[in-house]
C-alpha positions in Angstrom: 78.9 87.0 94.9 78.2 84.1 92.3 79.7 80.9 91.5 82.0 81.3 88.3 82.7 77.6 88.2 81.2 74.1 89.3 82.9 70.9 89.1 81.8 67.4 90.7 83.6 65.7 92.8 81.9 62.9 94.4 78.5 61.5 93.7 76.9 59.8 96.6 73.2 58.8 96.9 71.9 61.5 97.8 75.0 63.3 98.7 77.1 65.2 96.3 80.2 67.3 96.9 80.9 70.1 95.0 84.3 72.5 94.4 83.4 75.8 93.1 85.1 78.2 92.6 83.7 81.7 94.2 84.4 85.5 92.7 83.6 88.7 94.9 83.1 91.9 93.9 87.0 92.4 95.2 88.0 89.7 92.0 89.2 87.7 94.3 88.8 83.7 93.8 88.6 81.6 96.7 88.3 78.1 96.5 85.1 76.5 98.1 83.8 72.8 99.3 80.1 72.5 99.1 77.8 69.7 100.3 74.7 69.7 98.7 71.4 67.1 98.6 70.3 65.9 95.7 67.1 63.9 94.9 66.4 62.3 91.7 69.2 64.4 89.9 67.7 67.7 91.2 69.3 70.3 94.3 67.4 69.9 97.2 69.2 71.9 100.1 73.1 72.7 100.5 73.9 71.3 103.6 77.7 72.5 104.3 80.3 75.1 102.7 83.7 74.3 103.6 86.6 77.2 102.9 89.5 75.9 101.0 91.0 79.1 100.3 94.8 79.1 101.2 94.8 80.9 105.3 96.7 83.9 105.8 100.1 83.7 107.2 100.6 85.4 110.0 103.0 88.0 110.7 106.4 86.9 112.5 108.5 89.4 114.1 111.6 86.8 115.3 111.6 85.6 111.7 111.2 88.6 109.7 108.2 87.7 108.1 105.8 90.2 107.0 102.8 88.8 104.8 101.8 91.7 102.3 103.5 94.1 104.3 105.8 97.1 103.4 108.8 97.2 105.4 111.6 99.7 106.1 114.7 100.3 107.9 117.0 103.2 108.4 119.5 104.0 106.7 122.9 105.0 108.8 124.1 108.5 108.4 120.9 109.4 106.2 118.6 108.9 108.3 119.9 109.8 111.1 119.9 113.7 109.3 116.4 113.1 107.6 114.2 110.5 109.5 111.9 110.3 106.9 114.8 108.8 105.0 115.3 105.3 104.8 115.3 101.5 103.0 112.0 99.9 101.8 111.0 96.4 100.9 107.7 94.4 99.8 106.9 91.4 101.1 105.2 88.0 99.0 102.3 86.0 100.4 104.7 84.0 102.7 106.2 87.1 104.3 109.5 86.9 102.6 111.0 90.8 101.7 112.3 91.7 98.6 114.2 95.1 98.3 116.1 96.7 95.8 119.6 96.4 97.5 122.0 97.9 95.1 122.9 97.9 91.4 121.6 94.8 89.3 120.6 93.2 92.8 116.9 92.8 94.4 118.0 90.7 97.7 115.8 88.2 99.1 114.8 87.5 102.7 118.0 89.5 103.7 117.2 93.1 103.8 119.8 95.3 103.1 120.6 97.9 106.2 119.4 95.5 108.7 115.7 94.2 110.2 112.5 95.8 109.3 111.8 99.1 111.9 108.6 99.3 110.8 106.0 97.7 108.5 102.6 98.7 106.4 100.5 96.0 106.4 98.5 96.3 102.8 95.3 94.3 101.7 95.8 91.4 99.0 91.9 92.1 97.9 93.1 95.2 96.6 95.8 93.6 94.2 94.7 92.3 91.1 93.9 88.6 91.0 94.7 88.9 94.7 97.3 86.6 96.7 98.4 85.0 93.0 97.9 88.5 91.3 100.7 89.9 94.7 103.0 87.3 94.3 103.3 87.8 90.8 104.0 91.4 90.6 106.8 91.5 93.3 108.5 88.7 91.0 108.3 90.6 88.2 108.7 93.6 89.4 112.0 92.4 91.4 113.4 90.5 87.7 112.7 93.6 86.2 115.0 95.6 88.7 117.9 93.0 88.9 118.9 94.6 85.4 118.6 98.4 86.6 121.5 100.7 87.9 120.5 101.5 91.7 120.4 105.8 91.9 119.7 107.6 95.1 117.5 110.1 94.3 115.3 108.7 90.8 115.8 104.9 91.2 116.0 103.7 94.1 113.7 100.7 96.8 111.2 102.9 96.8 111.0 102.9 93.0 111.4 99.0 93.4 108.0 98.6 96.0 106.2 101.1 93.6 106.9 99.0 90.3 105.2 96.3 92.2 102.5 98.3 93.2 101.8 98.9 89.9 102.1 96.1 88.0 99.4 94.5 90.6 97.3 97.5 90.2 96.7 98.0 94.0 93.8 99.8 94.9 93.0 100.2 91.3 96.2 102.5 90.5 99.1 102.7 88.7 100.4 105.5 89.7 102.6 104.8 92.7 105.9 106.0 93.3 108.8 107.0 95.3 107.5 110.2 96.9 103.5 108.8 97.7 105.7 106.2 99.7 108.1 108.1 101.2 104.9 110.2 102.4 102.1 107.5 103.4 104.7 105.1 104.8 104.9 107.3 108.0 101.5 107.5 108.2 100.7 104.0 108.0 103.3 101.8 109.7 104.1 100.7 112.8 107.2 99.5 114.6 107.7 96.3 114.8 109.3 96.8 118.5 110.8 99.2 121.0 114.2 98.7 120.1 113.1 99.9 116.3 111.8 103.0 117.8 114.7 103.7 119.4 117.2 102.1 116.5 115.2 104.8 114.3 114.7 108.2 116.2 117.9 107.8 118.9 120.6 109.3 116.6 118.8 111.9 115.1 118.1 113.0 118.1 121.4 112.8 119.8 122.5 115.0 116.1 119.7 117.6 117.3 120.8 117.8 121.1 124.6 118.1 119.6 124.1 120.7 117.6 121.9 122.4 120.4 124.8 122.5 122.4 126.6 124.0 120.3 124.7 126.9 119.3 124.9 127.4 123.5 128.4 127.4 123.8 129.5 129.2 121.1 129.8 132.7 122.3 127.7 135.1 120.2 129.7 138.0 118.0 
């Protein structure tokens, strides 16, 4: 850690208040209050460090919001055959999703298909010039899809979340896309309540149990 930046604020005999401006090895900047003691011009002892760095927001289930979070939903009919299947969004700073919701159209704290089922919950250290370096990437990212055809299968909200990925070089990559989602996503998320567990997995397996059935009844040749 090392100070990048020092700029006075207040002078006060023998009190001086300092903002710097603080870099970890993440390259993340956080903003810092420091009181220091000064005699005669020189640093004596530093007496205080107060954080300034903007808090997280914390994630709220009635409103939807999901601070650097990866959400998804299911998808009716498709998912209900393929649980694996289903709608994904990224969330800003604030917890607001953005998903790519059809042709020419990235919607904004309406996600297409319903609520969030289940969310990822990612690390803003690991973006590139952190909570700014996020929030910028999902905007571009989302601009940059509001003049692209929506296509099932090559372009689709997974494409969307993994543009953004990208362009904010999580975890040092650039290499996300739909399939690494589709995969990890399962892995990593949880559901943001009983109802989504139930929303998600009742119908497929009410199709499984149907078609169980039926491979009973039928008589065999």
């Amino acid at each position: 850690r090392r100070a990048d930046q020092f700029e006075s604020v207040r002078h006060g005999a023998p009190l001086r208040f300092v903002v710097a401006s603080i870099r970890r090895y993440s390259e993340v900047s956080t903003r810092t209050l420091i009181r220091c003691r000064f005699v005669a011009g020189r640093f004596v002892e530093e007496l205080s460090v107060f954080d300034m760095s903007p808090k997280p927001v914390a994630i709220d289930f009635n409103r939807d919001r999901f601070p650097f979070c990866i959400v998804w939903t299911p998808i009716p009919c498709l998912t209900w055959f393929c649980p694996l299947i289903g709608h994904m969004g990224i969330c800003t700073s604030s917890g607001v999703v953005r998903d790519f919701a059809g042709p020419y159209f990235v919607s904004e704290d309406n996600m297409a298909f319903g609520r969030p089922a289940k969310y990822w919950m990612l690390d803003s250290s690991r973006a590139r010039d952190g909570v700014q370096g996020w929030d910028r990437a999902i905007a571009q990212g989302s601009e940059e899809y509001k003049g692209r055809m929506h296509n099932l299968f090559c372009d689709n909200c997974h494409s969307h979340v993994a543009r953004c990925l990208n362009l904010m070089q999580y975890d040092g990559s650039t290499r996300w896309n739909m399939v690494k989602l589709a995969l990890m996503m399962p892995l990593h998320s949880r559901y943001v309540s009983m109802w989504a567990v139930i929303k998600t997995w009742l119908p497929p397996a009410l199709l499984l149990l149907g078609l169980l059935l039926l491979l009973l009844l039928v008589p065999t040749a």
